[in-house]
N, C-alpha and C positions, 0 to 999 in steps of 0.2 A: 370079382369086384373090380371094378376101374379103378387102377393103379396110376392116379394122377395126383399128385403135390400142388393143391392151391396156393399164392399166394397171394397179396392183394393190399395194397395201400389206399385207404381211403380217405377222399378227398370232397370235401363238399362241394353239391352243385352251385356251377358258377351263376353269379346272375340276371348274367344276359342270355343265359339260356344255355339249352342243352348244344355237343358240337354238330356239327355239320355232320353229315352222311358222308362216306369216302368214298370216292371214283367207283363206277361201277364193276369196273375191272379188278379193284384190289376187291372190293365186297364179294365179289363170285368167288373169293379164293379161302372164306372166312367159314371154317366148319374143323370138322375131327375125320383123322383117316388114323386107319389099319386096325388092330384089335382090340379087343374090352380092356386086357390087362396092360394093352402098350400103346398107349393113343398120342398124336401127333395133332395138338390145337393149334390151327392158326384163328390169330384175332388181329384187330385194331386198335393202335392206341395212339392218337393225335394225328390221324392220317399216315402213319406207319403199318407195313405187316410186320407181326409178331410170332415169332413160333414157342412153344412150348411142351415139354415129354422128350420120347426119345434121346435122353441124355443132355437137353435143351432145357435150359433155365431161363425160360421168360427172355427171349433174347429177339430183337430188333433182325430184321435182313433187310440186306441190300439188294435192290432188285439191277439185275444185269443185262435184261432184255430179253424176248424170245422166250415169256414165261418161264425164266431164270430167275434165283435168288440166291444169297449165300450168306451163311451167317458169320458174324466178323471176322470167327475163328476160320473161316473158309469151306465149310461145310454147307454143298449145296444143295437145295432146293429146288426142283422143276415140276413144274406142274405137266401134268397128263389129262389126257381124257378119264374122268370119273375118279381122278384122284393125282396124287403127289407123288413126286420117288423123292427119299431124303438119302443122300450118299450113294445112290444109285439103287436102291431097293424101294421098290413100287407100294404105297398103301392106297387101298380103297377109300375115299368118301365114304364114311358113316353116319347114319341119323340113329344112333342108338335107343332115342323114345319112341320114333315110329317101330323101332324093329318089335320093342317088348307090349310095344300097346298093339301089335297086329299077333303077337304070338298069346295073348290075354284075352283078345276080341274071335280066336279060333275055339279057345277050349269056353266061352262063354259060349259061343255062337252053337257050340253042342248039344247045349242041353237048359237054355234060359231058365224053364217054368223051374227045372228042377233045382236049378241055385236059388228059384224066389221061395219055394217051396222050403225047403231047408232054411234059410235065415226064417222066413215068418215063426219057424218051430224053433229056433234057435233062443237063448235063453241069455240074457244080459246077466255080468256082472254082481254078486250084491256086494253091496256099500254100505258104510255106514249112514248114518242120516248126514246128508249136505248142513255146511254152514249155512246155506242162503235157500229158501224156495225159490224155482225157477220165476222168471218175471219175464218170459222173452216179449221183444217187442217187433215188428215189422215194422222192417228197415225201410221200406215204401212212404214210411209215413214218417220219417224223420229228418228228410232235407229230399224236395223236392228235387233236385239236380242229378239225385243219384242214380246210378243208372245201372241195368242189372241184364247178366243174360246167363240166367242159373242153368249151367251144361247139362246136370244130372235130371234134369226133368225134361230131357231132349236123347238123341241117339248120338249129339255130339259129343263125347266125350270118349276116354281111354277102355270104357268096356263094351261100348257099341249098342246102349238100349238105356231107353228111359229106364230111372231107377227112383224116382220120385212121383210119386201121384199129381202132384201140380208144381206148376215154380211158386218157387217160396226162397226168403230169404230174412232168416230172424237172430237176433245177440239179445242175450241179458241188457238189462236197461240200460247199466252204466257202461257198459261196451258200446250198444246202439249209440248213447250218447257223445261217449268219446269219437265216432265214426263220423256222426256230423259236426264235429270240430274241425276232423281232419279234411271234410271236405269243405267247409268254409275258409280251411289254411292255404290247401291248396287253389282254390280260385283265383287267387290274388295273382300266381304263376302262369295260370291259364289253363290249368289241367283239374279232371274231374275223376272219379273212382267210379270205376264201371267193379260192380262185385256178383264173384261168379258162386259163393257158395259161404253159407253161414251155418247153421245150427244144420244137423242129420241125423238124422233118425239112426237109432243103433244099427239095426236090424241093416242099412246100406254099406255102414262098416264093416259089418261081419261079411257081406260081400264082397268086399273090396278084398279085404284080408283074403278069405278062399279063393277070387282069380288072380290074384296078383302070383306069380315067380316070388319064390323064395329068395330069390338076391335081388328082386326090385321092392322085399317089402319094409323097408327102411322110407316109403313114400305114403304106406298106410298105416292106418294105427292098428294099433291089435285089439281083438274087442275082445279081450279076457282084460283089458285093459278100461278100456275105452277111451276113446276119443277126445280130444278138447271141441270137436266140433259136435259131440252128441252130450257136450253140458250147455250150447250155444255159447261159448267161451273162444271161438276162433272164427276169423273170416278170411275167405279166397277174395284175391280181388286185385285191379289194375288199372291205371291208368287212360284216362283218354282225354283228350285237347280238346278245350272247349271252343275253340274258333273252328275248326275244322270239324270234331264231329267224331274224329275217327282214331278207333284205340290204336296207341303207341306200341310201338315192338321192343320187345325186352330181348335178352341171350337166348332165353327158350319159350316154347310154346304153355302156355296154360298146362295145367295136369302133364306136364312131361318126364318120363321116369328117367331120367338120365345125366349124369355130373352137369348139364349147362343149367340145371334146374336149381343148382345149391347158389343159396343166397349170395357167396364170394367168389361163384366163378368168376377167372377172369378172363373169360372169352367174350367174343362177339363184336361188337362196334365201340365207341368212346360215346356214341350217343344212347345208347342201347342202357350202358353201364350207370351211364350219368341219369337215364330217366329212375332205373332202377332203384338208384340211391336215393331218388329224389323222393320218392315213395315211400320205400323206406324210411329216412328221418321223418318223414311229416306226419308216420304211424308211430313210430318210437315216441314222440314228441308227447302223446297224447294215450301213453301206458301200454302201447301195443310190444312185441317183442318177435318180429321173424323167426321162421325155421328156418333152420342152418338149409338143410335140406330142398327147401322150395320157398323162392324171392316171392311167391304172391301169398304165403301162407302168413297170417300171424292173431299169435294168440295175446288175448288181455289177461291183463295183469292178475286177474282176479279169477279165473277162469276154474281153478281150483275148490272154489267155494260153493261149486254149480255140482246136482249129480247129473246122472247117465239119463237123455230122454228118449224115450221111443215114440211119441207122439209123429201121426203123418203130417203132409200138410194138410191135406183136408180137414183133418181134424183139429191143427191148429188156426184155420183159416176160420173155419165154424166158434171159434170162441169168441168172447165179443172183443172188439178193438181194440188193439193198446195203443195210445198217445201218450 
């Protein structure tokens, strides 16, 4: 497990907007080096590098020249080809989510038919009867603005194969509901919710759970469990700028299984952080509640009162409309 201490003081986005990008020279220097259990983040915080790990507590350096740094206590910093040396000991540049989503995308790549084969026989959960009959509505039809690019009904994502028969993207009513709130909160800032994933069919959970690593499965749900995304009670989803067009960069990538993925990392950029946050309230605001674990994930309040669905899309597609 990654042996890192977050910590994080949070601060509302200001409202003249998010900060500037930092010098492209400090940006190239903003990531994680050396290993799982001892990792070494540099970030930005107000056009400062930041180091943090290796015996470094959230601490400012000085930059001295010559791809030099030193932290105040005098412990220095030089950057290398493909990585850092901290007190004279060398760490590698690490992308930790690409490494476990290429070691995930090997043992799928084995034997596809037979993981779909197995979940289609695979057997949900039982429950008692739900507080609420399911009511999901597509979210297509709830605020025209919204804008959608469901990964799992494409080869893009963390297992490397379509896993949905169509794109689809559906919440309980009053989650739907709440969703177009938040996108008519957020217009007024300039930014729109590009959503990458809502209701799932059990039967893609129980997939998820069998490729995932044992120590990356703190990013799926367990389907002895089930999901909040398989009561349609959660949505994946992120921002993008409505003048431009073009989705905003958070600390980590969509579906990434790795600490820049937990909602309070504090890596990355001051612009990065501040969009993040900005998302976040304006989901909070309107019953929603983040996973610690993943800044695009968040479940409604209510989500609890929904059961387990295995419905596909096509099959929810074929039902008549819901407005």
């Amino acid at each position: 497990m990654f042996a890192l201490f977050w910590t994080l003081v949070f601060a509302s986005p200001a409202h003249a907007g998010p900060p500037p990008e930092p010098p492209r020279a400090l940006r190239a220097l903003i990531g994680q080096y050396g290993e799982p259990a001892d990792v070494l983040t540099l970030y930005e915080r107000n056009g400062t590098l930041y180091a943090l790990g290796e015996g470094i507590s959230a601490t400012s350096l000085i930059a001295s020249g010559n791809g030099r740094f030193r932290t105040p206590a005098g412990v220095e910093v030089r950057t290398k080809r493909g990585g850092v040396s901290l007190a004279g000991v060398r760490r590698v540049r690490r992308d930790f989510g690409a490494e476990t989503e290429a070691a995930i995308r090997r043992t799928v790549k084995a034997d596809p038919a037979a993981l779909r084969a197995l979940a289609a026989r695979a057997t949900p959960p039982v429950e008692a009867a739900p507080a609420r009959p399911s009511d999901l509505v597509d979210l297509a039809s709830v605020d025209p603005t919204l804008r959608f690019d469901i990964r799992y009904s494409t080869s893009n994502n963390f297992m490397g194969l379509p896993l949905y028969d169509r794109p689809g993207a559906y919440l309980q009513r009053p989650a739907a509901e709440a969703l177009g709130r938040v996108q008519r909160a957020l217009r007024s800032q300039g930014y729109g919710l590009l959503v990458h994933d809502a209701y799932r069919p059990w039967s893609v959970t129980w997939m998820f759970w069998e490729a995932t690593p044992e120590a990356s499965r703190m990013f799926v749900a367990d389907p002895a469990k089930g999901s909040r995304h398989n009561r349609g009670g959660a949505v994946d989803l992120t921002l993008y700028d409505l003048k431009s067009g073009k989705v905003v960069e958070m600390p980590s990538r969509y579906d990434e299984m790795s600490p820049r993925a937990y909602a309070d990392f504090p890596g990355g950029t001051s612009r990065q952080r501040w969009l993040r946050d900005l998302l976040r309230q304006a989901m909070t605001a309107e019953g929603f509640e983040v996973l610690a674990e993943e800044w695009w994930h968040f479940d409604y309040r209510d989500w609890r009162q929904y059961g387990i669905g295995t419905a596909s899309f096509a099959e929810l597609s074929a039902r008549r409309p819901q407005n």
